[in-house]
C-alpha positions as CSV (number, residue, x, y, z in Angstrom):
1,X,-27.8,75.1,16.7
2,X,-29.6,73.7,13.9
3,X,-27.7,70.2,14.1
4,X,-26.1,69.0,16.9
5,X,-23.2,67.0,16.0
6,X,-21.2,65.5,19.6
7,X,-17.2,65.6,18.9
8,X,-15.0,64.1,20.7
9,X,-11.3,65.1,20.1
10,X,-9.4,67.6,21.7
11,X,-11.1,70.4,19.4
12,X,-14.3,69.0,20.7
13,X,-14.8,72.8,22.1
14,X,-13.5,74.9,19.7
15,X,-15.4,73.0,17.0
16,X,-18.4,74.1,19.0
17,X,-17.2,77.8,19.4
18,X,-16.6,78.4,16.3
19,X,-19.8,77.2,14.4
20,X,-21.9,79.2,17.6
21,X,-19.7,82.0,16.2
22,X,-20.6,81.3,12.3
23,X,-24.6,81.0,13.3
24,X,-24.8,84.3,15.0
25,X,-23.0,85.9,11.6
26,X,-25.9,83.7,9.9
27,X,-23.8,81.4,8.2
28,X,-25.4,77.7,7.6
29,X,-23.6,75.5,9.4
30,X,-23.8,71.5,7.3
31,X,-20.2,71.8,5.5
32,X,-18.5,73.7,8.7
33,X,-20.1,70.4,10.4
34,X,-19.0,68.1,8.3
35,X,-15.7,68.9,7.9
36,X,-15.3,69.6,11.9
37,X,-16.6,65.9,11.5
38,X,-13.7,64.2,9.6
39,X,-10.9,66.2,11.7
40,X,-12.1,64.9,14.7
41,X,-11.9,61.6,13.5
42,X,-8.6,62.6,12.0
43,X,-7.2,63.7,15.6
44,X,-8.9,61.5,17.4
45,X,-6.8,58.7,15.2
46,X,-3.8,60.3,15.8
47,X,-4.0,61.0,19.3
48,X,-4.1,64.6,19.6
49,X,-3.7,65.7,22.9
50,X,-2.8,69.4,22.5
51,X,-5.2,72.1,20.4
52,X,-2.5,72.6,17.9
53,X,-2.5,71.6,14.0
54,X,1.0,71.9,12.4
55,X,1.7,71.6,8.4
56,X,2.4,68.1,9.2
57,X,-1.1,67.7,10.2
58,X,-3.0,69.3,7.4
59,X,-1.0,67.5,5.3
60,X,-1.5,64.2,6.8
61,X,-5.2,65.0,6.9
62,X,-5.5,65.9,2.9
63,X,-3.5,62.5,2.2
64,X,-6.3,60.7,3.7
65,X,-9.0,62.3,1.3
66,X,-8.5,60.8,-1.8
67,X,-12.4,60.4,-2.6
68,X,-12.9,64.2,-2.5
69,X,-12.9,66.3,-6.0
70,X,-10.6,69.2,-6.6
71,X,-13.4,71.1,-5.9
72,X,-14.3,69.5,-2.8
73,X,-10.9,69.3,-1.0
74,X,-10.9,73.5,-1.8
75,X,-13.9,74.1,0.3
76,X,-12.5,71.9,2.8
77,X,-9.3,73.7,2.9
78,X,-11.2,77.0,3.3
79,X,-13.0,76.1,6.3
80,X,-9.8,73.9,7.9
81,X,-7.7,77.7,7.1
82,X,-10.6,79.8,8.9
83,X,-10.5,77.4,12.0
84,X,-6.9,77.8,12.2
85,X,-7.1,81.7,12.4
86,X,-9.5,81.4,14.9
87,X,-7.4,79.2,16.6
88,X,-4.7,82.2,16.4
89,X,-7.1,84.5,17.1
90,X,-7.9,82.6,20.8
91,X,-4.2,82.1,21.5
92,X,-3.3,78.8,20.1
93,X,-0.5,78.5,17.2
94,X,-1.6,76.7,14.3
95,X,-0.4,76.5,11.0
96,X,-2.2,79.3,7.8
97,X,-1.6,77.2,5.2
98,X,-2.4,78.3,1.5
99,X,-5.3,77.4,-0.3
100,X,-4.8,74.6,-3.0
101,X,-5.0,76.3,-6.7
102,X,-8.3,76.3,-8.5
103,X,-7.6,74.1,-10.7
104,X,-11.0,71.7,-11.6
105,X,-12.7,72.0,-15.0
106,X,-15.1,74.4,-15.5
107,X,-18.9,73.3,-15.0
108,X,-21.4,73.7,-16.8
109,X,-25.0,73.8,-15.4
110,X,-28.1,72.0,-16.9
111,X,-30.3,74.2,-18.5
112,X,-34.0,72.5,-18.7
113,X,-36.1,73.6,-21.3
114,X,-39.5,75.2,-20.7
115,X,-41.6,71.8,-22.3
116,X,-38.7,70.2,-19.6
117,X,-39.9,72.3,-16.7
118,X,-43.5,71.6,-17.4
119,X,-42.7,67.8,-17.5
120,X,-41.4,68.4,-14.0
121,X,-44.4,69.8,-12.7
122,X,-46.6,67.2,-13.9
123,X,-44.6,64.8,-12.6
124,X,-44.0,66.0,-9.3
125,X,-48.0,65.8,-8.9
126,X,-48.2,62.2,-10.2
127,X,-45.6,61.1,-7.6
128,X,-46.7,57.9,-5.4
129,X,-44.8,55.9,-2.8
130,X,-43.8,52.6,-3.7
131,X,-44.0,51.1,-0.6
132,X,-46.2,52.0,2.6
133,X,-44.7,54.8,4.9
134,X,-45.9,56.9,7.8
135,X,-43.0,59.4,7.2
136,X,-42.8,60.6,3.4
137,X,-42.3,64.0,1.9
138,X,-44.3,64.1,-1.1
139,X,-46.7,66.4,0.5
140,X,-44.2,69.1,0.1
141,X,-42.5,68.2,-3.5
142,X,-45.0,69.8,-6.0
143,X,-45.3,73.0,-4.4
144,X,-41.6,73.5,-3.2
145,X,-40.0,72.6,-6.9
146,X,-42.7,75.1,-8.4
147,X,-41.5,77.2,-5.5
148,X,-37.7,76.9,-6.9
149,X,-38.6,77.9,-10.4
150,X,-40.3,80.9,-9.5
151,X,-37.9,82.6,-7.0
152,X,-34.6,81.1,-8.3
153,X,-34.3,80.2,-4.7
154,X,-31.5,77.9,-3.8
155,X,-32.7,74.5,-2.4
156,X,-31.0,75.3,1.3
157,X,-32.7,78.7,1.2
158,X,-35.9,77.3,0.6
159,X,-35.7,74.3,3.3
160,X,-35.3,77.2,5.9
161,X,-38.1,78.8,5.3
162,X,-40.3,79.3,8.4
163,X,-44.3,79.9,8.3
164,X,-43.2,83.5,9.2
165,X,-40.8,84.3,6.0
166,X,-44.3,84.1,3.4
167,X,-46.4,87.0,3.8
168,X,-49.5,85.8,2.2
169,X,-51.1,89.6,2.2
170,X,-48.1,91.1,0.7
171,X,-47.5,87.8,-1.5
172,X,-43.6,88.0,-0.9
173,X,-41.4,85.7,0.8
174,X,-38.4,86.9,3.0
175,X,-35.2,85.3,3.1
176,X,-32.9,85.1,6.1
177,X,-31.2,82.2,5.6
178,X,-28.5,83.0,2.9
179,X,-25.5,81.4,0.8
180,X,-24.1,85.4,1.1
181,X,-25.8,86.4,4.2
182,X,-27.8,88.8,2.3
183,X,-31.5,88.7,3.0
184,X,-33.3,89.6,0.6
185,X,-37.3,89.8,-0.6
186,X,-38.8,88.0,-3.4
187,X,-42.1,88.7,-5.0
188,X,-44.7,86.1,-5.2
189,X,-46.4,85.7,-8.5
190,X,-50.0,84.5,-8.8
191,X,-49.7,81.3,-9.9
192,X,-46.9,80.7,-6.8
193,X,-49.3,82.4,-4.2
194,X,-52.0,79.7,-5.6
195,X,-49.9,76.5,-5.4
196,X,-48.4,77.9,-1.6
197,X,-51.9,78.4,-0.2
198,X,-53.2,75.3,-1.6
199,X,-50.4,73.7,0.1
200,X,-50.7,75.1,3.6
201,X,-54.3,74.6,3.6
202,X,-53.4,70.7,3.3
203,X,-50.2,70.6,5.6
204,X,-52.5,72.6,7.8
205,X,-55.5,69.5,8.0
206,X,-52.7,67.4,9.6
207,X,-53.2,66.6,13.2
208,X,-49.4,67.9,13.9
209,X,-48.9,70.1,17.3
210,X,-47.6,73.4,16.3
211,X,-47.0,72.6,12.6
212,X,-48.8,76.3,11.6
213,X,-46.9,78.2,14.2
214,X,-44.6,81.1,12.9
215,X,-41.3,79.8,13.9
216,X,-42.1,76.2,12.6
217,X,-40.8,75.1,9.2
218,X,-42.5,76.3,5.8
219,X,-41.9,72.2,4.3
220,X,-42.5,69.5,6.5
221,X,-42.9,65.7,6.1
222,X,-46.1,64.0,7.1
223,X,-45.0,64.0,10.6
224,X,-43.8,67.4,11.0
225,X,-40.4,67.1,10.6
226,X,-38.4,70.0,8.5
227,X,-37.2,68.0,4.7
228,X,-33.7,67.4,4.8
229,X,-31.8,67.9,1.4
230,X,-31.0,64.7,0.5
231,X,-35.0,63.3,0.8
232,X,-35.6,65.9,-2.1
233,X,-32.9,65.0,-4.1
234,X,-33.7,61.4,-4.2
235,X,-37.7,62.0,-5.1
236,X,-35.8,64.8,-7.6
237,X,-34.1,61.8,-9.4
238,X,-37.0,59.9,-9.6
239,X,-39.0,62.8,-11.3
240,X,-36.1,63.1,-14.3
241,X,-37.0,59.3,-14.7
242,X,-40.2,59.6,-15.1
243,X,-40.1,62.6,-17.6
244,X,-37.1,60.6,-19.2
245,X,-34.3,63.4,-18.6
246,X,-31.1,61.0,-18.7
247,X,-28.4,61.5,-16.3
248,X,-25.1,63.6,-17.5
249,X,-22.5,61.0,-18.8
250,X,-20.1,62.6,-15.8
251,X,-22.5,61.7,-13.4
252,X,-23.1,65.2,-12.2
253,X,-26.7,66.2,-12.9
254,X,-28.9,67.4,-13.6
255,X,-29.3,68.4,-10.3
256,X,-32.3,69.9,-8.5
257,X,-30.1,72.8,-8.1
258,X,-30.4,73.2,-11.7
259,X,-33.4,74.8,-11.6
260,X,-31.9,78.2,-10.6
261,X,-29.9,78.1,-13.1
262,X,-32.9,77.6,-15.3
263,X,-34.8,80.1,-13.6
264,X,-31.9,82.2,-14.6
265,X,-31.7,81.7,-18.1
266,X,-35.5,82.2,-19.0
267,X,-35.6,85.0,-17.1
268,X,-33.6,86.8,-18.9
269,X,-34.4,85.2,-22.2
270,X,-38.2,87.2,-21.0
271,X,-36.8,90.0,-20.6
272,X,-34.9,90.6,-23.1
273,X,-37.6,89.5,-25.4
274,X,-39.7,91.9,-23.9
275,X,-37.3,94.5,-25.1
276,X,-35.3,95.1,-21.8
277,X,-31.4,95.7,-22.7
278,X,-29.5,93.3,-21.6
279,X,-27.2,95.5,-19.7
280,X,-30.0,96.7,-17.6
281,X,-31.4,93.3,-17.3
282,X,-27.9,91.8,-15.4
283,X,-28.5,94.1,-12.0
284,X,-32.0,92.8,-11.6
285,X,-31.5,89.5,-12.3
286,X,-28.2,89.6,-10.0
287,X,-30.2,91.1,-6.8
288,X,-33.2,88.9,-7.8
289,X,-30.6,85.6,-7.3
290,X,-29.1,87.3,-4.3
291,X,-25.9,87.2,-6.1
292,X,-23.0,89.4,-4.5
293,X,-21.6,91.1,-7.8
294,X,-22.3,90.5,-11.3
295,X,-19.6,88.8,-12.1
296,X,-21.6,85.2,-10.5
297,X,-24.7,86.5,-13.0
298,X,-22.5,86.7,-16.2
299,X,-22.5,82.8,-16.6
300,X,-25.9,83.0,-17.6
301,X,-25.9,85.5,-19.8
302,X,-23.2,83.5,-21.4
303,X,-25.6,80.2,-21.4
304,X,-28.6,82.6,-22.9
305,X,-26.0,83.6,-25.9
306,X,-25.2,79.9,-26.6
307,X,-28.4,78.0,-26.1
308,X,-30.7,81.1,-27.7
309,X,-28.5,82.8,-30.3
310,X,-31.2,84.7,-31.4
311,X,-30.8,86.7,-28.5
312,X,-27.4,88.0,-29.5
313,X,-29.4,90.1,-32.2
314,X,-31.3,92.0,-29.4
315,X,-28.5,93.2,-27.8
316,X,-27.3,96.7,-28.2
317,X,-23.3,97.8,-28.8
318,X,-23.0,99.2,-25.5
319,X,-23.3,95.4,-23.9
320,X,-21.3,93.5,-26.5
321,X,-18.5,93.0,-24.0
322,X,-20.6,90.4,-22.3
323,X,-20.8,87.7,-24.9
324,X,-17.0,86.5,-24.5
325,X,-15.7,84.4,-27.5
326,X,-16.0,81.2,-25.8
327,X,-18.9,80.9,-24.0
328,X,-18.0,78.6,-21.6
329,X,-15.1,79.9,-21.1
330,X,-14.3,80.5,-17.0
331,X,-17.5,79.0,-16.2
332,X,-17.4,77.9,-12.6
333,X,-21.0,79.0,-10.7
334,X,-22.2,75.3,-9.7
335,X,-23.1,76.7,-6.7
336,X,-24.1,80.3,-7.5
């Protein structure tokens, strides 16, 4: 198990079971973790002695998360419902409740521009510790957000890559390790392939045991340790300073994750440009994003419409059902 979390209530073991059971389906396991992390707590507050969670319990439980968004407390009902039918599913009774309705405001993602984009890269190069450190990550932030805007990867797909996923004489990068369980291969373009073997040549010259071997991690800090999520996103805030992005006045972005979406959005401003249709454009870019249907790709073709109107003149009658009225209208993808 990727990380090893030690729980301590009487659900210490099927917490255990169940995520062994969600790795081998190739699930990642960080919000299953987490939110095995605040029941125990929970139960271990309340004295549970038994492996049985009643209404009363889920109900006492959500009372005590009134930090979390609407958002938030969904996911976290999804995962507390699944536990409870494996619960059933092992012979212990515990409560199905329903899911809580979807009812948070629709977001909508941050879009950089391209001028934005190239800002980004420029910084990321320029990027110096403040302070002095034995253990940084920097080594790894140029390549890996170039990496991001090239593949459209998501940032936890890209911090499981191992030495082995990159196939330097194919130039394509395999993905196991996916939101959908999906793997899927991406093609690396020359400017990528450049930037990744310039990198591993210089991981490479560090005196680290092991730190080329297949199974070790693609992005490592200077003391060969994989990057952790939250390292990125802190040196990712710092780079929006210094190309003087401003936060969202809600607080939410732009995010590193952003640069999907972006990825997204000029892709298919390209190729539509290049005189692709539109409606043959929305399969590619959906397998390209490793999305499951096409209904997660529609919200960028719904962004491309209002940020490039232009484009609505390229399209032909048979895809004008894909430019709804409003067009943000049912936008939820934050995480697509």
């Amino acid at each position: 198990m990727s990380k090893q979390i030690v729980y301590r209530s009487v659900f210490a073991p099927y917490f255990n079971s169940f995520l062994q059971m969600k790795e081998q389906m190739g699930f990642g396991l960080s919000k299953f973790q987490e939110v095995f992390k605040e029941l125990d707590s929970f139960f271990l507050t309340t004295g549970a002695t038994e492996p049985h969670i009643a209404r009363a319990h889920i109900t006492a439980w959500s009372e005590t998360r009134i930090c979390d968004k609407a958002r938030t407390l969904y996911d976290k009902h999804s995962i507390i419902r699944q536990f409870c039918h494996y619960m059933c599913h092992l012979g212990y009774e515990c409560y199905i409740h329903r899911l809580p309705r979807q009812n948070w405001p629709p977001f909508i993602p941050y879009v950089f521009s391209h001028e934005q984009m190239d800002n980004i890269f420029q910084a990321s190069d320029k990027l110096t510790l403040p302070y002095r450190s034995m253990t940084s990550v920097l080594i790894s932030v140029p390549c890996l957000i170039r990496l991001l805007y090239s593949t459209g990867m998501r940032i936890g797909e890209a911090l499981s890559l191992k030495n082995e996923d990159v196939d330097f004489s194919h130039k394509s990068i395999l993905l196991k390790r996916t939101k959908n369980q999906i793997e899927r291969l991406l093609p690396v373009c020359p400017s990528l392939f450049e930037v990744l073997t310039q990198y591993k040549a210089c991981r490479d010259r560090m005196p680290i045991k092991g730190i080329s071997a297949p199974t070790a991690s693609l992005f490592v800090s200077t003391i060969g340790k994989p990057i952790s999520a939250c390292s990125i996103n802190r040196w990712f805030r710092e780079i929006l300073v210094q190309c003087g992005i401003p936060r969202r006045s809600d607080g939410e972005g732009p995010r590193i994750h952003d640069i999907r979406h972006t990825t997204a959005v000029h892709s298919l401003i390209k190729m539509v440009r290049d005189g692709m249709d539109i409606y043959c454009a929305m399969p590619i870019l959906s397998v390209f994003l490793g999305h499951k249907s096409l209904k997660g790709t529609e919200t960028y073709v719904r962004l491309t419409s209002e940020m490039y109107p232009e484009i609505l003149g390229m399209e032909s009658s048979i895809t004008s059902f894909v430019f709804p009225s409003n067009p943000y209208k049912e936008i939820d993808h934050g995480n697509d």
